[in-house]
C-alpha positions as CSV (number, residue, x, y, z in Angstrom):
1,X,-7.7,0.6,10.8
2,X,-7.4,-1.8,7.8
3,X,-5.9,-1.8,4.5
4,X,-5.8,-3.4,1.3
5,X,-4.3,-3.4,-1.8
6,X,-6.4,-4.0,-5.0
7,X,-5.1,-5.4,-8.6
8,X,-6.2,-2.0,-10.1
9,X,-3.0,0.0,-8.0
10,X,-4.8,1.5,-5.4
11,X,-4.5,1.5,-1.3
12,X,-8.0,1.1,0.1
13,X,-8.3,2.3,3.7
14,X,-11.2,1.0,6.4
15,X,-12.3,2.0,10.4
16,X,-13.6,-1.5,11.1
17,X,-14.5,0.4,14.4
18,X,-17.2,2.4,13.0
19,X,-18.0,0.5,10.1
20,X,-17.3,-1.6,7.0
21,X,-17.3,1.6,4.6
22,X,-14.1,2.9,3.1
23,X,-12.1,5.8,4.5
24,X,-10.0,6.8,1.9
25,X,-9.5,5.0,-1.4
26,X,-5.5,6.1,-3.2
27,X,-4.0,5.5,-6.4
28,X,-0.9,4.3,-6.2
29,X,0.2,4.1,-9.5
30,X,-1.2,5.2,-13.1
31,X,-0.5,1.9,-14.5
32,X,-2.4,-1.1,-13.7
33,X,0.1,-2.6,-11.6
34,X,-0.9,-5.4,-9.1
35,X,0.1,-4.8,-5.5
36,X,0.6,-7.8,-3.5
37,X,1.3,-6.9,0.1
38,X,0.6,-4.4,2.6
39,X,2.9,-4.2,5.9
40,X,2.6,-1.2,8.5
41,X,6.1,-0.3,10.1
42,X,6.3,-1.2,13.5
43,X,8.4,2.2,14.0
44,X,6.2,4.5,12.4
45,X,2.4,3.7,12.6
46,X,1.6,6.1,9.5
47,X,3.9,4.6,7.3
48,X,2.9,1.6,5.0
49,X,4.9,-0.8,2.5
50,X,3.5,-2.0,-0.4
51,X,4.9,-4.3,-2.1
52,X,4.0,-4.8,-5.6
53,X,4.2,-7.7,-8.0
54,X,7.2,-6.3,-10.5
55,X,9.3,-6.7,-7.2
56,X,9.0,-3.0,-6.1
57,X,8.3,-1.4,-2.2
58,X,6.8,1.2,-2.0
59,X,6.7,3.9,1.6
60,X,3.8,5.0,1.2
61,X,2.0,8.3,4.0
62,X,-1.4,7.9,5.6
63,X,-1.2,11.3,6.8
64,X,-1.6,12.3,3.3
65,X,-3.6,10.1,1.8
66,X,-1.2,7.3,1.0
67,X,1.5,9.5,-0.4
68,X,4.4,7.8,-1.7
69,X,7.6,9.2,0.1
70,X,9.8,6.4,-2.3
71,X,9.9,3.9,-4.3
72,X,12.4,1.6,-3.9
73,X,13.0,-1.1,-7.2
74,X,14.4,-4.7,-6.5
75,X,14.8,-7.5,-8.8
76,X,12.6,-8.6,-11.0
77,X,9.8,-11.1,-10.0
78,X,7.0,-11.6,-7.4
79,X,7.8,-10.3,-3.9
80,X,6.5,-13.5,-1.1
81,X,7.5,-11.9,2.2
82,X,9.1,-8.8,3.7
């Protein structure tokens, strides 16, 4: 599995296994906020943190279609590692 984050606020999911297609495409948010990074947790493999570029993480569910579970604000700026 693969994912990406787009400028546009959406998740993109893809089975490089099976092919280049996409899986499942989420909206994350309703306003055009850019999301920057994209970490899987290394405790949960369904969970995902995106980070975007207002300085927020997001949890985000792959079970459900990229759910958000929380949302968790930080300081203001552009996130460079987690």
């Amino acid at each position: 599995m693969l994912a990406t984050t787009t400028a546009y606020g959406e998740v993109r999911h893809y089975d490089i296994r099976a092919s280049n297609k996409i899986i499942s495409n989420a909206q994350i948010t309703k306003e055009q906020m850019q999301l920057t990074h994209v970490l899987q947790s290394k405790i949960n493999e369904h969970i995902l943190y995106v980070m975007s570029q207002e300085g927020h993480l997001i949890q985000l569910d792959r079970r459900f279609n990229c759910r958000m579970i929380r949302k968790m604000p930080g300081a203001k700026g552009s996130v460079r590692d987690v």
